[in-house]
Structure formats: structure tokens, C-alpha cells
DRENROPA-211122 format. One record per residue (C-alpha): residue number from 1; residue in three letters; x, y, z. Coordinates in Angstrom, 2 decimals. Layout:
REM DRENROPA-211122
NODE  NUM  ALA  X  Y  Z
...
This chain:
REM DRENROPA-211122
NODE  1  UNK  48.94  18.56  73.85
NODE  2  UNK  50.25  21.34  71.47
NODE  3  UNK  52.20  23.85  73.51
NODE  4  UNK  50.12  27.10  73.02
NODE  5  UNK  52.00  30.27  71.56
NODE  6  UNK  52.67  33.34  72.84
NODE  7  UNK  51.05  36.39  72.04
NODE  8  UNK  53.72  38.28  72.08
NODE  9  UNK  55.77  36.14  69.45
NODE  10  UNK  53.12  37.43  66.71
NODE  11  UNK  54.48  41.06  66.36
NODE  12  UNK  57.90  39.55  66.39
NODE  13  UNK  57.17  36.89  63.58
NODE  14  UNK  55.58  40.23  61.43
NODE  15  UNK  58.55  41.84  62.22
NODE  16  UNK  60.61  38.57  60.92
NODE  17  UNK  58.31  39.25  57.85
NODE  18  UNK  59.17  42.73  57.16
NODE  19  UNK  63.01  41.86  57.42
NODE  20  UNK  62.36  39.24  54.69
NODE  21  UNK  60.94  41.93  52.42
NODE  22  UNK  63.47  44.17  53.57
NODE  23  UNK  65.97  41.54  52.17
NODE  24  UNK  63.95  41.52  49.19
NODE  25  UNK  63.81  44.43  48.07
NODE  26  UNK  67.33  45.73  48.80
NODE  27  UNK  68.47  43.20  46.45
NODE  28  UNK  66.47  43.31  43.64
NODE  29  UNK  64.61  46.61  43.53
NODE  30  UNK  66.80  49.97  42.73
NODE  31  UNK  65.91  53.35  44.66
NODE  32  UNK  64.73  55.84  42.02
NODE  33  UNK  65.46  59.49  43.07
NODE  34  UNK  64.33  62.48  40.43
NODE  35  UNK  64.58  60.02  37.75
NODE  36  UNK  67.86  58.86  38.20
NODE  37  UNK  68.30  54.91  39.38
NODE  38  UNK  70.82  53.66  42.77
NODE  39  UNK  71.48  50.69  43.83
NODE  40  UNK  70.14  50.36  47.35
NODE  41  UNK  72.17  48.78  50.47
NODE  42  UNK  71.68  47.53  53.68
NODE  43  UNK  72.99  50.21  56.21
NODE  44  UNK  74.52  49.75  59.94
NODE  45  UNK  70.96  50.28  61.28
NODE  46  UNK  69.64  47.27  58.96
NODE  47  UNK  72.38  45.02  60.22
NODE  48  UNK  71.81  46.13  64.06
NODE  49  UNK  67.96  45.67  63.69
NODE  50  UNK  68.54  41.88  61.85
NODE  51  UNK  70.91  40.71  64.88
NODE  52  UNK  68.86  42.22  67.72
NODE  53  UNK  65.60  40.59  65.77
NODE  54  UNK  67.62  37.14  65.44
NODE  55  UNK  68.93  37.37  69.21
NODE  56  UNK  65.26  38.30  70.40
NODE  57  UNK  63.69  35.25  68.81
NODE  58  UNK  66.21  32.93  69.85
NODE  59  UNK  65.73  33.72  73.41
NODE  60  UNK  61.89  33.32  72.98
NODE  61  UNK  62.93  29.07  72.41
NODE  62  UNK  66.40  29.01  74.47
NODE  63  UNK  66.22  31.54  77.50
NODE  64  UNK  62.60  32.71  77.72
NODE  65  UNK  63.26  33.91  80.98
NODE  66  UNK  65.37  36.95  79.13
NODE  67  UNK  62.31  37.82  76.16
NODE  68  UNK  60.88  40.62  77.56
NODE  69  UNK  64.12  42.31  78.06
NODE  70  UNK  65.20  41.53  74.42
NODE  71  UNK  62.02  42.45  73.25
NODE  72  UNK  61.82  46.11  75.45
NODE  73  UNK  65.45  46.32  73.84
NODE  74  UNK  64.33  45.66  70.18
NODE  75  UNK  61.66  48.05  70.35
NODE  76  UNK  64.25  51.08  72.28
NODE  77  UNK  66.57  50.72  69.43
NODE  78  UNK  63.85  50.90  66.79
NODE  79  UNK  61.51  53.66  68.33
NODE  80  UNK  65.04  55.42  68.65
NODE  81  UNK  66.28  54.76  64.97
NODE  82  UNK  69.28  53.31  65.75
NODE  83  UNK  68.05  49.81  64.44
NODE  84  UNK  65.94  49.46  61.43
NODE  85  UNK  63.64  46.43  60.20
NODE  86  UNK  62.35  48.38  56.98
NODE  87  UNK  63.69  49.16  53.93
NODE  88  UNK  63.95  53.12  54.42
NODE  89  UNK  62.79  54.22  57.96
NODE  90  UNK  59.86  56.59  58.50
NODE  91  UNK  60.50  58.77  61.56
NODE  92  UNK  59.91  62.42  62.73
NODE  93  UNK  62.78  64.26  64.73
NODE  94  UNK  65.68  66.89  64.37
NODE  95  UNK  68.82  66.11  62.82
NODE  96  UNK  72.45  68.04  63.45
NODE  97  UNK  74.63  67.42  60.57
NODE  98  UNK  74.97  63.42  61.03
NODE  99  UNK  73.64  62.96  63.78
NODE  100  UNK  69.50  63.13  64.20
NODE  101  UNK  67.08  62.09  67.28
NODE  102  UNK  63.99  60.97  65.85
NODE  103  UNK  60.87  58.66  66.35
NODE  104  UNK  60.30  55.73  64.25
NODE  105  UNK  56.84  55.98  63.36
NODE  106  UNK  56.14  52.45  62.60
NODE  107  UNK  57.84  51.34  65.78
NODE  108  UNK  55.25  53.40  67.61
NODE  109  UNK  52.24  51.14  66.23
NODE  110  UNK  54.53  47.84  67.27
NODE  111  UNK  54.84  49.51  70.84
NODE  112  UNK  50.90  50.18  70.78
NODE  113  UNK  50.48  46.41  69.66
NODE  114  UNK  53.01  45.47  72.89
NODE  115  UNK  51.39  47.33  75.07
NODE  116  UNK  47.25  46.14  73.78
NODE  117  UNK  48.97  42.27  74.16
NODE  118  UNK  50.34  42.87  77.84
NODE  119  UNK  48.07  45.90  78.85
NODE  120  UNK  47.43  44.03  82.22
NODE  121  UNK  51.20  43.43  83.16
NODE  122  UNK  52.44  46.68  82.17
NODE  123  UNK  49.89  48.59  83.99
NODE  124  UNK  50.54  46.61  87.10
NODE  125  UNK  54.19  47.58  86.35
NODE  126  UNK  53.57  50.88  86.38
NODE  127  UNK  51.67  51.16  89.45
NODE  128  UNK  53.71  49.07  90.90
NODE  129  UNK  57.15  51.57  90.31
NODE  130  UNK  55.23  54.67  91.07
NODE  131  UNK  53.33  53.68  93.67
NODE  132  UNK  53.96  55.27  96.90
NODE  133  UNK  55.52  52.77  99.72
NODE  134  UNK  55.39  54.03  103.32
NODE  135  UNK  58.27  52.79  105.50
NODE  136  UNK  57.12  49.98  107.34
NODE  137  UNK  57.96  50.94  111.03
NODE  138  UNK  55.79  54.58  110.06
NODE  139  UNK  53.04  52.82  109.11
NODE  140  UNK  52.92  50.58  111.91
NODE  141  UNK  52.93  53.73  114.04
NODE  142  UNK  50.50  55.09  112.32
NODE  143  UNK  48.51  52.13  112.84
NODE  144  UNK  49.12  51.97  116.23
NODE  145  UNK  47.67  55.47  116.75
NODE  146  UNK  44.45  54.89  115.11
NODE  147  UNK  43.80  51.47  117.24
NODE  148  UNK  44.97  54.30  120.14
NODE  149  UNK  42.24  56.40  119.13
NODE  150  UNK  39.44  53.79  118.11
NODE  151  UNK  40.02  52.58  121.66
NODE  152  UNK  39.58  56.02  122.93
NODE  153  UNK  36.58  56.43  120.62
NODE  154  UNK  35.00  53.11  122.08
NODE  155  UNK  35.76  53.02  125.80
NODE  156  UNK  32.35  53.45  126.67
NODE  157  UNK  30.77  51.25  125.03
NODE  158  UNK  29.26  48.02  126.39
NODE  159  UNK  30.61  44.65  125.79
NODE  160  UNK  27.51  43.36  123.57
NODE  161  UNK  28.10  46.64  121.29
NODE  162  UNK  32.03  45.70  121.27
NODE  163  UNK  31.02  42.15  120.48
NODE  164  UNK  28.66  43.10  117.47
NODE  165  UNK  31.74  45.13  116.51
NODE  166  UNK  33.90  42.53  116.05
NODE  167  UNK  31.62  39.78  114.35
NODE  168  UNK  30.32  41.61  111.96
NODE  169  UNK  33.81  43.66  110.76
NODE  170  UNK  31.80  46.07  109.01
NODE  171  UNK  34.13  49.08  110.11
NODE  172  UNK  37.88  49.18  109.20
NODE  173  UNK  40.48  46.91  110.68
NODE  174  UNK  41.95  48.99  112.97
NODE  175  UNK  38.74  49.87  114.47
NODE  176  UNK  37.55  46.01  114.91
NODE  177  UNK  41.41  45.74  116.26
NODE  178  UNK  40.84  48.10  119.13
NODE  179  UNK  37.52  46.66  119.98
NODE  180  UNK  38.70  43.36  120.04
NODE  181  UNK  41.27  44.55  122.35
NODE  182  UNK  39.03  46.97  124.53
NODE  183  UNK  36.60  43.35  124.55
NODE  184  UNK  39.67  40.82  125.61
NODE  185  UNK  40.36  43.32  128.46
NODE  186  UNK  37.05  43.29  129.94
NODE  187  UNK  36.37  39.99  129.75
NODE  188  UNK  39.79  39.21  131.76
């Protein structure tokens, strides 16, 4: 059986794509600026974006284990500008002298495509780092005081009303909890 690919290899392989033409055209097609023709070159950013690409894909076949973080890497240095996959980048930010912050535009719509491909994951992700965790030995007080007061709550009622309680669980756990308890103890 054919090993199935990855959806998450497809933006990379366009990517792979875009490098080619980058290639392409910084070798055989001159920058024209108010009429005047230069030479175009690959820059530091080029040659950062072509290794990270080339290390990325290589961990897809040898370490797969390490992808995403390659991947979440390739697209940080992009979105940031520091590496570039294009032949002249396309970003919106401030610059000071040499130095500029900006926001690669068309690393935006690969992030959108990453994020459509593993919408499920990264929303469990998400929840899953912002979500609220109580300390375990507070909840289990917590719990304990809500059995304390279900048990309060039903201490008057009969045994067949406790029983019907329990079998049919239709109230929360800790109040089925403190009526099988308040039940156990009467029956003793």
C-alpha cells in the first residue's frame, strides 16, 4: 500500500516551487528600476530561507518527529522577514535606518493555509495552554464540599428515592456520589 502524504508537505512543496522560480529569475531576469537595468542577487535572507526550506523538508523523510517545529520555525523567520523564499519580499512594517520590523504578506496566506490544514490540532493547542488548571488537592476539596452538601441536601430522603438517584445518574456526579454514600450507610 502507497504510504499516504501529508497535508502539510503541500504548502512546503509550493514553497520548494517558489524557491525554484526564485532561482530562476535571479539568474536570468535583470531588475529594471526608472529605466535603468541591475543585475539582481540572492541576499542573506534568500540564503537563510533556502537552508531553513532544505532542513524543513529533510526532517519531513529523516526525523518527522521534529517537522512541526521546523515548519513553526520556517514560517517565524518568514512572517518576520528575516528569511525570504521570493524573489523581492512583500511586507508592511517600519524600518530604522537598516534595520526594519515588518510582516511578510505572503507568509501570512502560508500561515492561514497551516492553520486551515491543522485547524483541529492547533485549536486543541490553544485551549489546551490557556486553559485554566485548578490545583489538584483544591479541587478535590472543592469536591469534597459539594458531596458535603449534596449529603446535607439529601439526608431526608428515603432509601427508594436515594436508590432512583443513583441508577439513573441523571444529576451531577457529586450529587449521585453523596447519595450513593448516604444509601451504603443506611443499608449497613
Amino acid at each position: 500500500m502507497a504510504k499516504r502524504w501529508d497535508m502539510n508537505l503541500i504548502p512546503l512543496l509550493v514553497l520548494a516551487a517558489c524557491c525554484l522560480y526564485t532561482v530562476y529569475v535571479v539568474l536570468s531576469q535583470p531588475l529594471y528600476v526608472d529605466g535603468t537595468e541591475y543585475a539582481r542577487s540572492f541576499d542573506v535572507h534568500h540564503c537563510i530561507g533556502f537552508v531553513v526550506l532544505t532542513l524543513t523538508l529533510g526532517l519531513y523523510w529523516i526525523q518527522k518527529a521534529y517537522f512541526k517545529y521546523a515548519v513553526l520555525l520556517l514560517l517565524g523567520l518568514w512572517l518576520s522577514g528575516i528569511s525570504n523564499y521570493l524573489p523581492s519580499s512583500f511586507g508592511i512594517g517600519m524600518g530604522f535606518g537598516e534595520a526594519s520590523i515588518s510582516l511578510q504578506l505572503v507568509a501570512l496566506v502560508f500561515v492561514v493555509a497551516y492553520y486551515i490544514i491543522n485547524r483541529e490540532r492547533a485549536n486543541k493547542k490553544v485551549v489546551e495552554l490557556t486553559a485554566v488548571k485548578p490545583d489538584s488537592a483544591k479541587a478535590r476539596r472543592i469536591r469534597e464540599e459539594e458531596v458535603e452538601q449534596f449529603e446535607q441536601k439529601f439526608q431526608a430522603y428515603s432509601i427508594e428515592r436515594l436508590r432512583l438517584i443513583v441508577e439513573e445518574k441523571k444529576l451531577v456526579s457529586n450529587a449521585v456520589e453523596a447519595a450513593q454514600k448516604l444509601l451504603t450507610e443506611r443499608i449497613k
